[in-house]
Each structure stands twice: as C-alpha cells, then as structure tokens.
C-alpha positions, 0 to 999 in steps of 0.5 A: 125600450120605449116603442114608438107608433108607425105614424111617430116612427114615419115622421122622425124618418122624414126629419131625418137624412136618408139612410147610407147617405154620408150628410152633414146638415150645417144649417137648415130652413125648417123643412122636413127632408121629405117635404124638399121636393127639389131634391134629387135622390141621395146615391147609395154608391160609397164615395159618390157624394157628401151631402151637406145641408144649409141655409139654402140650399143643399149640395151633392158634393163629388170628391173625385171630381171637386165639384158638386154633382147637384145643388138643389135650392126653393124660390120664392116671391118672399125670399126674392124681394127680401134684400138682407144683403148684397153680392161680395167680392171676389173674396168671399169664395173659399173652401167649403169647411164641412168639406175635405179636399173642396177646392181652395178659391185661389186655384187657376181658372184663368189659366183656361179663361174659365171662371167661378160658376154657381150653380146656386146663384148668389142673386137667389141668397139676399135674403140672408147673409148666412145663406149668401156667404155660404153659396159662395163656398167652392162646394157650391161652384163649378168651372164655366166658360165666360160666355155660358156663365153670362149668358145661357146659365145667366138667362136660366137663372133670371127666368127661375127668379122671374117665374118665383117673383113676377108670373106665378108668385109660388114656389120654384124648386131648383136643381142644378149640377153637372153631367157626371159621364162627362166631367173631366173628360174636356172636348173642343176647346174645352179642358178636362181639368183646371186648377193649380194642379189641374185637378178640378174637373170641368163639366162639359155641360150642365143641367137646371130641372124646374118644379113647381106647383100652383092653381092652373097647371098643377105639378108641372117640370122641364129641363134644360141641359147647357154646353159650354159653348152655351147650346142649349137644349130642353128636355123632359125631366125623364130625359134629363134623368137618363142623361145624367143618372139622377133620380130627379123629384123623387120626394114628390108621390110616386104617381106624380113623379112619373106623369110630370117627368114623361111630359114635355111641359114648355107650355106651362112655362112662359117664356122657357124657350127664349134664349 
C-alpha cells in the first residue's frame, strides 16, 4: 500500500470532515475544513448533531430538537455587494432534503404568533441563487418571537453586513444558533414547543459570536446572547462558551484562541453596543 508523507497525510485530513462526525457536504466554497475559522468544534456525542455543508454556510442540525444547534457562515465586502438574486417568498422555505425528520415549512408558528427565524440571513445569500435558496431550508431556521426577529437578531445581522462591507472591508466569520440547556423548556410567555405537532423546539434565547481579522486590531471576537423578548447581552467569546457548551473558533491555533476569547474585545468593534 501506497504511504503517504506527514505533510500529504496533513493536508488531506484538513480537506476532510473531522472524524465521528455524522456530515454531509452538499456543496462547498472551496475552503479547506481546517481554514473555516467560523466553525464551532463538531460534537462527539452520537446524535447530537448532523453536520451538512453548503454553499454557504454550514449547519449543525439537532434531531431531537428540530432545530439547528448552530449555523456558521463568512462575510465578506465581495459577497455583500454582489446582488445574483433577491429574497423569495414565503415558498421558498421547505424541508432541508439531506436531512431526515427536518421541519416541513407548513408546521403552525402563528399558533404561538412566533415566526420563521434565520439564523443565517437570507440578505447574506445574494450572491448566489444556490446559496439563497439553500438557507431558506428549515434546517437553517428557528422559531423567534416577532419583536427579536425584527428587532435585536435584525439589528446584529445589519452590524455583521456593515462591519464586512463598509468599516473594515474584510472577512467577518459568523456563527449563530441556540442555547441547547434551554431549548423546549418555554419561560414567560414563551412556549416550549411549536409546530402542528408541538414538536419543534423554541430557544429561549440565541447566540451570534463575530470573528474577524485585519491590519489594526489583529484576531479580535465578541458575542452576544439575545432572549426572546429582545434583551440583549454581550459577552467574551469564553463566556458564551460556558453558556452553551460550544467549543467556539476552535480552527484558529490554539494561542490565539485562547487570548481573543478571554477578552472582552467591544472596542475593536464600532458601534457593537447600539441596540
């Protein structure tokens, strides 16, 4: 049998998915699995997670919950002012096909006035038609309150596109999702499960963690955790950690990792306390 060198054996493990993860990559934008700083770490826990890969983004898919565990996704000034396509209608949600048991589109949120959440927006997808009808799959959505979907979650997802395209003019890696200890246990006024069924759980709140990297501040990150009432919280991408179990950024090295998510880094980004 062909051997191959450690540096031949490196680089094909860094083209591929982490081992014990159950993933499927249906599409992909050229990078590396190892150069996708945005990523959380894959769980080793059996049936935890389905991993899928797309166009744009990667999802963490949770199979008992019905909801995705994370979505993580790259901003950028190129993607930003591309404009390929524009959002659809209300028909372009459906269940995500490389995922069984993921939500039908058709499921009853009004029943509890909650609506279809993105969590990787639809206004982050114009450049490519592939990758805006993709993060319309339910895989890619989670059951939000009217005022945290357009508000709070709105004005995060404006600030990332901002921050990409207008000040620093570089990459912004993204990841957002749920609190996992939380989900489908409801609160005041917030309901544990919607759906036809009342089987798709509701997070009682959810997290965004920002990344990036440039000539002034270096690898600098913050977070923010959001209820469903809207409150708002920021926090050091170590805090956010403990809250909902995520190894966070785990592909940067290791030394940097640690430094930047001790941190509270707010003042490398402008405007990240305006809500």
């Amino acid at each position: 049998m062909r051997r191959l060198s450690l540096a031949a054996a490196l680089m094909l493990l860094s083209w591929q998915a982490p081992a014990g993860a159950q993933t499927v990559t249906d599409g992909s934008d050229g990078r590396r699995w190892a150069d996708m700083y945005e990523l959380p770490a894959f769980s080793d826990r059996k049936g935890q997670e389905i991993i899928v890969r797309r166009e744009g983004y990667t999802v963490s898919f949770n199979p008992k919950f019905r909801i995705p565990n994370w979505v993580a996704w790259i901003l950028t000034e190129d993607r930003l002012e591309s404009s390929v396509t524009s959002r659809p209608g209300t028909e372009a949600f459906i269940p995500d096909p490389k995922i069984p048991g993921c939500p039908d589109r058709r499921y009853n949120y009004q029943k509890y006035r909650y609506e279809r959440g993105h969590i990787c927006p639809a206004a982050d997808n114009k450049w490519s038609e592939r990758a805006m009808a993709e993060c319309f799959y339910m895989s890619n959505i989670c059951p939000m309150s009217v005022s945290l979907n357009h508000d709070e979650w709105n004005d995060i997802e404006e600030k990332c596109r901002n921050w990409a395209q207008f000040k620093y003019r570089t990459t912004i890696y993204v990841v957002g999702g749920i609190v996992p200890s939380e989900a489908g246990k409801g609160g005041r006024d917030i309901p544990a499960y919607v759906g036809e069924n009342d089987d798709i759980a509701v997070p009682y709140r959810v997290f965004k963690a920002v990344l990036r990297n440039d000539p002034h501040a270096g690898w600098t990150a913050i977070g923010y955790v959001f209820d469903q009432t809207g409150h708002t919280e920021m926090m050091t991408i170590d805090a956010l950690e403990a809250l909902t179990g995520f190894d966070l950024f785990h592909n940067l090295p290791d030394r940097t990792e640690y430094q930047i998510e001790a941190r509270d880094n707010r003042a490398d980004w402008s405007g990240c306390s305006d809500f």
